[in-house]
Structures are given as C-alpha cells and as structure tokens.
C-alpha positions as CSV (number, residue, x, y, z in Angstrom):
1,X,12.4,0.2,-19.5
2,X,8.4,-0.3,-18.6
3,X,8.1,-2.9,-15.7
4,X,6.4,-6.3,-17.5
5,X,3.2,-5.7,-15.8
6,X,2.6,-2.7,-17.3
7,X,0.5,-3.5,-20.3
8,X,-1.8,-5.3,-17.7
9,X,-2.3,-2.3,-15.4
10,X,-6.2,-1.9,-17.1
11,X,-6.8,-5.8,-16.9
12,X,-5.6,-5.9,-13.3
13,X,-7.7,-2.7,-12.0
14,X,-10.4,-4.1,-13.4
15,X,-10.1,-7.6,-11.7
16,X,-9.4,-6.3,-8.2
17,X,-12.2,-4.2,-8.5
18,X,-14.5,-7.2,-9.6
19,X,-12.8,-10.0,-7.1
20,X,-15.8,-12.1,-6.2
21,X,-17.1,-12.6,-2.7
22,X,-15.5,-15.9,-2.3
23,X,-12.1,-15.0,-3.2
24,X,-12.5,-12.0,-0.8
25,X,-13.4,-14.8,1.9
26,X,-10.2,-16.3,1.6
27,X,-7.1,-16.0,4.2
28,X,-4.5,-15.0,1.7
29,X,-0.3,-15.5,2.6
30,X,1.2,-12.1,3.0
31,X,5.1,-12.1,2.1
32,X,7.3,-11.1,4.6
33,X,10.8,-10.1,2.7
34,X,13.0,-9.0,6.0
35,X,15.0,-11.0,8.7
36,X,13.3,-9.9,11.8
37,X,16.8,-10.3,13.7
38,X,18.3,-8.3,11.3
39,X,17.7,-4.7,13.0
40,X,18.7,-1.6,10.5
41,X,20.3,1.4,12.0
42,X,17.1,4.4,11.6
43,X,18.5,7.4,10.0
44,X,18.7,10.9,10.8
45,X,17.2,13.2,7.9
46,X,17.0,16.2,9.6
47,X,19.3,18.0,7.3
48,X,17.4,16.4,4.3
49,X,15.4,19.3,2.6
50,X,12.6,17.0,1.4
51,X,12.0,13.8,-0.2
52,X,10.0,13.4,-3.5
53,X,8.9,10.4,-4.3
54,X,7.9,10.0,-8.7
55,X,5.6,7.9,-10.2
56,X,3.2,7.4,-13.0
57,X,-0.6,7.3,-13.1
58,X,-1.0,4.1,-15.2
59,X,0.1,1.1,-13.6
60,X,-3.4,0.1,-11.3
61,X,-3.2,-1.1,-8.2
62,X,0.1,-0.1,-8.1
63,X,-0.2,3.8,-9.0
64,X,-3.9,5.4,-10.6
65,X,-6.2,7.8,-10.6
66,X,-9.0,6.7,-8.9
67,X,-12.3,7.7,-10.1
68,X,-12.2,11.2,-8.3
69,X,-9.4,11.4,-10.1
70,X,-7.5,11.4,-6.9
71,X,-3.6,9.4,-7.0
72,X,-4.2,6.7,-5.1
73,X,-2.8,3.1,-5.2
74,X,-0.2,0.6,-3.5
75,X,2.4,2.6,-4.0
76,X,0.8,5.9,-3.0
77,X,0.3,4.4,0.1
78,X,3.4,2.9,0.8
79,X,4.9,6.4,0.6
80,X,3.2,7.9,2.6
81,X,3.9,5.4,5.4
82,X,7.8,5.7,4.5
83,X,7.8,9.3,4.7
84,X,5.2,8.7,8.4
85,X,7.9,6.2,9.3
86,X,10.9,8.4,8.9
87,X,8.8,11.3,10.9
88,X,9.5,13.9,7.6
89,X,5.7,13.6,6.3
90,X,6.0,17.5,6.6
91,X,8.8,17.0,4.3
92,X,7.4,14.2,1.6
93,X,5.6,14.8,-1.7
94,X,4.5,12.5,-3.9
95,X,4.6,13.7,-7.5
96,X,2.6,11.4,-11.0
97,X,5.2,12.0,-14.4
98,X,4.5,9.7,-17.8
99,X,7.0,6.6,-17.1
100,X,9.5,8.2,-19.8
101,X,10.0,11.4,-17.7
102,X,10.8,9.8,-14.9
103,X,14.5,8.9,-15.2
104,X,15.1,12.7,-16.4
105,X,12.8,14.1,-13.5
106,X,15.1,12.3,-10.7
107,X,18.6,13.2,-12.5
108,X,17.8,16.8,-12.6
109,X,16.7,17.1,-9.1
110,X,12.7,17.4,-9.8
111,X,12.6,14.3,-7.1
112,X,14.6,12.0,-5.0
113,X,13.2,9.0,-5.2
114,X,11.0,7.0,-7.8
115,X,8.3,4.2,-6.8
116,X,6.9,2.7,-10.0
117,X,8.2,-0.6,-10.6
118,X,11.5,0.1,-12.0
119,X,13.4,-3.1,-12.3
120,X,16.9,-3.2,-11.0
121,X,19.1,-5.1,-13.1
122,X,22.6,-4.8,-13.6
123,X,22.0,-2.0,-16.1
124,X,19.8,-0.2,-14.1
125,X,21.9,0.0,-11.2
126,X,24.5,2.0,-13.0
127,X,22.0,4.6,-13.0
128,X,20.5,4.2,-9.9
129,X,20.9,3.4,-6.0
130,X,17.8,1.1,-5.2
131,X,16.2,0.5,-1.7
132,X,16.0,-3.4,-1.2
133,X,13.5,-5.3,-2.9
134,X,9.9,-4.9,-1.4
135,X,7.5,-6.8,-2.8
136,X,8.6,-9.8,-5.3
137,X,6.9,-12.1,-8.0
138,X,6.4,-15.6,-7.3
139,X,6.2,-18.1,-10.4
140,X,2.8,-20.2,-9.4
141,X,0.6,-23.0,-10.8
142,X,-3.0,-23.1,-11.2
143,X,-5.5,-26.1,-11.2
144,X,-8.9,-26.7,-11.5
145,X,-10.5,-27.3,-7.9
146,X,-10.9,-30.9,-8.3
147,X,-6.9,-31.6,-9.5
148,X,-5.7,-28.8,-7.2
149,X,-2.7,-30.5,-5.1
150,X,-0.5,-29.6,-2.5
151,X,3.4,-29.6,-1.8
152,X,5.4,-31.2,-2.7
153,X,4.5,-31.1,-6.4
154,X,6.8,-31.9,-8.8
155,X,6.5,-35.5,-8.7
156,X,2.3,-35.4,-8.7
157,X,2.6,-33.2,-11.9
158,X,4.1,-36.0,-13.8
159,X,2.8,-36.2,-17.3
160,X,0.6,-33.6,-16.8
161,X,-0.3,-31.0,-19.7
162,X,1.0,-27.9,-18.2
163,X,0.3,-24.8,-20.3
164,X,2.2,-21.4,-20.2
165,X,2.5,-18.2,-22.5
166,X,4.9,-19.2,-25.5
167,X,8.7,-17.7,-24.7
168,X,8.2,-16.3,-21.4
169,X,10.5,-16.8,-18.6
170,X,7.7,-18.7,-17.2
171,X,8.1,-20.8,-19.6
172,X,12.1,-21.3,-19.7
173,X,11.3,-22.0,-15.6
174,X,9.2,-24.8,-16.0
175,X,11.0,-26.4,-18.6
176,X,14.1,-26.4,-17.0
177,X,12.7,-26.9,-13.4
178,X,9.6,-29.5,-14.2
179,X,11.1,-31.4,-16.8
180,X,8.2,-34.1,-16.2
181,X,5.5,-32.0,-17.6
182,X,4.0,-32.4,-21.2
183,X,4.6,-28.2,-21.9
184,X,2.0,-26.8,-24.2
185,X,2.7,-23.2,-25.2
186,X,0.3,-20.5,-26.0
187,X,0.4,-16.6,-27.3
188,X,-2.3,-15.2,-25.5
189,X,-3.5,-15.6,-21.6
190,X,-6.7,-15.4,-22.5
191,X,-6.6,-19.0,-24.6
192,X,-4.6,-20.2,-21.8
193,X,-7.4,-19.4,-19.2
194,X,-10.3,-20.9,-21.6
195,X,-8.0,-24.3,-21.7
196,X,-7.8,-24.6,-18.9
197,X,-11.4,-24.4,-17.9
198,X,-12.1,-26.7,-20.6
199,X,-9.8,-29.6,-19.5
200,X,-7.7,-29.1,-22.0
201,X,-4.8,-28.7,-20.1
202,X,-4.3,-29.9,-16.2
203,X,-2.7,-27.1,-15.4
204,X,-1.4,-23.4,-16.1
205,X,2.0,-21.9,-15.2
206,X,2.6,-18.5,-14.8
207,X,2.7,-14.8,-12.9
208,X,1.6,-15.3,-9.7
209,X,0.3,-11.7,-9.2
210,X,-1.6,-12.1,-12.9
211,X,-3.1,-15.1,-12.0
212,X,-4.3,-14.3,-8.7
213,X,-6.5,-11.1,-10.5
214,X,-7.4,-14.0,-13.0
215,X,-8.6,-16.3,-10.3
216,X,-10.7,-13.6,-8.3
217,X,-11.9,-12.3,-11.3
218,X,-15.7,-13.2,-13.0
219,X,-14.3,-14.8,-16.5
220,X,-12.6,-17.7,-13.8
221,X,-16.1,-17.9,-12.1
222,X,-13.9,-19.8,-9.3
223,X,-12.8,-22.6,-11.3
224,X,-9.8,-23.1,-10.3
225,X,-6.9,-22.3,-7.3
226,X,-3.2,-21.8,-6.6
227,X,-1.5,-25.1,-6.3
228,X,1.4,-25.8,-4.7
229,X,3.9,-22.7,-4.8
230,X,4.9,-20.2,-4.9
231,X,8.4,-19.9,-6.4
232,X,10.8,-17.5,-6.6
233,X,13.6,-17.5,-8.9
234,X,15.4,-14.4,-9.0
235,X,18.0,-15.6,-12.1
236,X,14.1,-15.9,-14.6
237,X,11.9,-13.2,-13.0
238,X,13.9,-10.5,-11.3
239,X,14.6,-9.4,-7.6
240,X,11.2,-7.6,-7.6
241,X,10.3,-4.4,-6.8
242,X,12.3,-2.0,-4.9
243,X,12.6,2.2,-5.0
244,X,15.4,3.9,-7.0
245,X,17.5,7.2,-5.9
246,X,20.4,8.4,-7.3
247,X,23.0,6.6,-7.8
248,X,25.1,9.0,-5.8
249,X,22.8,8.6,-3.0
250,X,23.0,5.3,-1.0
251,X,22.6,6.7,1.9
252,X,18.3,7.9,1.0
253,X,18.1,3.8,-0.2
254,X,19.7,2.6,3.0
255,X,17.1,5.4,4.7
256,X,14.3,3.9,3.2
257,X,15.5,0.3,3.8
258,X,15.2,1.1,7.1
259,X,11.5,2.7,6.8
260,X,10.4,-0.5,5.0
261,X,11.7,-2.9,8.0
262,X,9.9,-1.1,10.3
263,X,6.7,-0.9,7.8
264,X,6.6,-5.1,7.4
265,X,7.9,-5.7,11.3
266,X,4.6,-3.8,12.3
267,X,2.1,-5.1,9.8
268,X,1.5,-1.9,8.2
269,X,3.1,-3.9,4.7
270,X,0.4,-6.7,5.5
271,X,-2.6,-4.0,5.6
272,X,-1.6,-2.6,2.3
273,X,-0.8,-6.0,0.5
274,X,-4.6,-7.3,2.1
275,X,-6.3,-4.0,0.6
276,X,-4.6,-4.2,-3.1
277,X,-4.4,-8.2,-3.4
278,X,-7.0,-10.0,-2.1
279,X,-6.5,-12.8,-3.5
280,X,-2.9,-13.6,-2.7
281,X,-0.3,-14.4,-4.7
282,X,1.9,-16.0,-2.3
C-alpha cells in the first residue's frame, strides 16, 4: 500500500525547491520523538553480514533522483547516518526498487530493511518488524496573517468557516474534535488554497507537511501561516513513519531504534529535518 503522500511527491519537490526567502527566514520547530531519559541498549552487529536498506526513487524530499541523477533525499540521508551510527557504513547499501518490488525484494533476502514510507498498521505488521516511528504527521490549521491566532484555539475558532478536503481523515478530525466550526468541504487542495486567499473561508485544515510546502511555496505568496497546532492523532492519521525488517527480525528494528536515539539526542535528525523542511510543519 503507497504511503498517502505519495501522489504529492512532484508537487512537494517542486515547492521545497521554490520556498521563498521569507519562509527560509523563519525558525521552524523540529520534532523531537524520543524520551531523552530513556537510554537504548546499542547493539552489537558484528556478526551481521550487511544491512540493505530499499527504497524507491519517487517520493521527493523523501527519496529522488536529483538532477545528476544521483539518489539523494531525506531518507538517503538518514541511512547513511544509521549505518555511520551503528559503525557498519563499510557494511550498508542503499538500494532504489519501484514501491511494488519492494515487499518481494526484502522477503527474498535482496535487502534488510526498507525506508520509504511504509505505514505500519496492524496489517502491515504481520509482515513486518518496524523500527519506532521517526518522523510523524501533525494535523494543522492555516490562517491568513491578519486572523492567524495562537493557543489555545478551539474556542477562538468558534463559528468560523473552516475548510478541508471532502472525506479525509482531516476531515473526520475536525468534525469530531472542533465541533464549533462551520465545516465546508472541498475535492481538490488547490480550490481550498484559492478560498482561502480569497476570504472565503477563515481557515483551512489539513496535512501539516502539505501545507507547509503550500505555505513556502509562490502560488501562497505568503498569505497566510500555521495557527495554533500541531496535532497529532495517531487513531485518524497513523503512527508515522518508521523502517520495516522482517518480521522475523526484531532484533535489526530494535538495532535501528537504537541508531535513531542517538541520531535525534545529537541533532543530526534536526540538521536533516532543517535541510528538507524549511518551513516546518510542527
């Protein structure tokens, strides 16, 4: 099953290669996902041949070629600093299937591990072992500048014409959690956006990670901001991303658990988030 983002990947390459000065300017939130008294035990691999990570070439800033045609992205990265982490870079490949090859790849032993944004549900997890989650998405609102407001609010929102994509889980969120909001509903994000700049609505509801490429992107032309936020809500939009093994291999997710500790605790995390999302999300 194709992460959600996926049919964005173009529209979201595009946007963090266009973010406008301002946005750039900004100090953006980096999330921090792991207890810092919680110390994981660091593994011993030294009897682990080598570690493979799989991913796919079309899911920009995530994994892409870049225009050398080089594999580059956040995820490219973020291997690499597992495998520098776990001191077996000797050791660590990192190898670009189509999405549907993926599964099949790792089950016949073409590759240990897969980084692209495979969600783990309760389905998924019979099929696979998966590191803890990474890098979530927050549910956010956006304002224009001049209504943007601050926390607490639920109660400032009151009556307000709140628009969001037509039977998304955004949508079931805000219904259910701002019950005070006039919801109008639309099909495309792009009629959203141009409501919203219009007036037409106070405010828009969404993807945080989508709406930050919107916001630092030129059709915005820095209307509006995050307000409020950001909200996470695991039981509408998933535990976020994590990295699958095996299911017969808990022992390389707990491995790479550790790696990713160690990769947040010394900012490493915060450099790659900063390079690939400007404009925060959180």
């Amino acid at each position: 099953m194709a992460f959600q983002w996926r049919s964005f990947a173009l529209a979201m390459l595009i946007g963090l290669l266009s973010l406008a000065d301002g946005a750039r300017a900004a100090a953006p939130q980096v999330p921090v996902l792991w207890d810092a008294k919680e110390r994981l035990p660091k593994p011993d691999l030294s009897a682990l041949p080598r570690l493979r990570f799989l991913t796919t070439t079309d899911f920009p800033p995530f994994n892409f070629l870049d225009g050398s045609g080089k594999l580059s992205g956040f995820h490219i990265d973020l291997a690499r600093a597992i495998c520098a982490e776990l001191g077996i870079v000797e050791k660590c490949q990192i190898q670009a299937l189509p999405w549907t090859e993926l599964e099949g790849a790792l089950q016949k032993g073409e590759g240990e591990a897969i980084i692209a944004g495979i969600a783990a549900t309760p389905e998924s997890r019979a099929t696979y072992a998966f590191s803890r989650s990474y890098l979530q998405f927050p549910a956010r609102f956006i304002m224009p500048k001049s209504k943007a407001l601050t926390e607490p609010v639920f109660d400032k929102l009151h009556g307000n014409r709140v628009g969001v994509i037509s039977g998304s889980a955004h949508e079931r969120m805000l219904r259910d959690y701002f019950n005070t909001v006039q919801v109008v509903t639309f099909d495309r994000p792009e009629d959203l956006y141009n409501d919203l700049k219009a007036g037409k609505v106070d405010a828009a509801f969404g993807d945080g990670m989508r709406l930050a490429f919107w916001l630092g992107g030129s059709d915005a032309a820095g209307c509006c901001r995050f307000a409020g936020g950001p909200y996470l809500a695991p039981e509408y939009l998933g535990t976020g991303m994590a990295i699958a093994t095996k299911a017969d291999n808990p022992a390389l997710a707990a491995a790479l658990d550790y790696a990713l500790q160690e990769i947040s605790m010394k900012g490493t995390f915060a450099e790659f988030y900063l390079r690939y999302f400007p404009v925060s999300f959180f």
